[in-house]
C-alpha positions as CSV (number, residue, x, y, z in Angstrom):
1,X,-114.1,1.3,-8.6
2,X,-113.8,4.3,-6.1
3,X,-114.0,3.9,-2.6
4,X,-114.9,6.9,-0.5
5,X,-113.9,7.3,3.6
6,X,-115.7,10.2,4.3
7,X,-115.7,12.3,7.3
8,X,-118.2,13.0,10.0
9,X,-119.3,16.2,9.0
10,X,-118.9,15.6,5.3
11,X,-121.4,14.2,2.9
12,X,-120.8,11.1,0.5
13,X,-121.2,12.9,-2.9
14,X,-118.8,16.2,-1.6
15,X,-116.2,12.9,-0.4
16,X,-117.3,11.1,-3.8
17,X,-116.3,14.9,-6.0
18,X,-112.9,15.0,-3.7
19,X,-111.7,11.4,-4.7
20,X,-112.5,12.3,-8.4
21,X,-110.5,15.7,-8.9
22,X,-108.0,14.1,-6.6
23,X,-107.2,11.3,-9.4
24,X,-107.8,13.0,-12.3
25,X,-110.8,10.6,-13.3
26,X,-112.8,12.9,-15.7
27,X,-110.4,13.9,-18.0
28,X,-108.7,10.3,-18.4
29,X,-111.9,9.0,-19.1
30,X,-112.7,12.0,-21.9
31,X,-109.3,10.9,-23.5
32,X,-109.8,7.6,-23.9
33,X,-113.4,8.0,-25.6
34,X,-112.1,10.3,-28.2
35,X,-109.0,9.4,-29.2
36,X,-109.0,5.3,-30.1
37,X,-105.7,3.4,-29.1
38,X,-103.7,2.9,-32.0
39,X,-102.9,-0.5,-34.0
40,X,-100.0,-2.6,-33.3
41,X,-98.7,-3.4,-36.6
42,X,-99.3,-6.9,-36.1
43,X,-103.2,-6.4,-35.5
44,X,-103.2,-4.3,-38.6
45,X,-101.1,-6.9,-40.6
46,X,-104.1,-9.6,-38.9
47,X,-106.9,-7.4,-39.8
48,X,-106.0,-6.7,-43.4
49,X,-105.6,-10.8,-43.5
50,X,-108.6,-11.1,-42.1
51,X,-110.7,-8.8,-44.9
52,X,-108.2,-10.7,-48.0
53,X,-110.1,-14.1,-46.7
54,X,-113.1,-12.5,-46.6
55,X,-113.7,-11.1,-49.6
56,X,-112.7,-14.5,-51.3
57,X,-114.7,-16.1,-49.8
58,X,-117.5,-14.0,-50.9
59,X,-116.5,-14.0,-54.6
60,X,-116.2,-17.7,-54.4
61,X,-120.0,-18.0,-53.0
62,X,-120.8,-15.5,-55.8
63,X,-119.3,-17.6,-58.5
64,X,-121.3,-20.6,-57.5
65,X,-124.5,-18.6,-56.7
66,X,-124.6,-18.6,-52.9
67,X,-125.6,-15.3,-52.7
């Protein structure tokens, strides 16, 4: 969250446009929507786990007409 002091003569969304070009706010928040962060490989080791159980399970309720 961004809190603003402005100044007497000033206006809260000039004081608001300030703060964010001061910090840099837009450009971090562009970065981080495109570009994913990346896997540790333990997540990817837990995720690929994750999809093995899966899929067995699904052939198993396949075999015995679940679904």
């Amino acid at each position: 969250m961004i809190y603003v002091n402005r100044q007497a003569n000033e206006n809260v969304v000039s004081a608001f446009m300030k703060r964010v070009k001061k910090f840099n706010l837009v450009s971090r928040k562009r970065k981080t929507q495109v570009e994913p962060p990346k896997l540790s490989k333990l997540r990817k080791k837990r995720k690929a786990l994750q999809k093995i159980a899966y899929d067995a399970k699904k052939k198993m309720l396949e075999k015995v007409s679940k679904i």
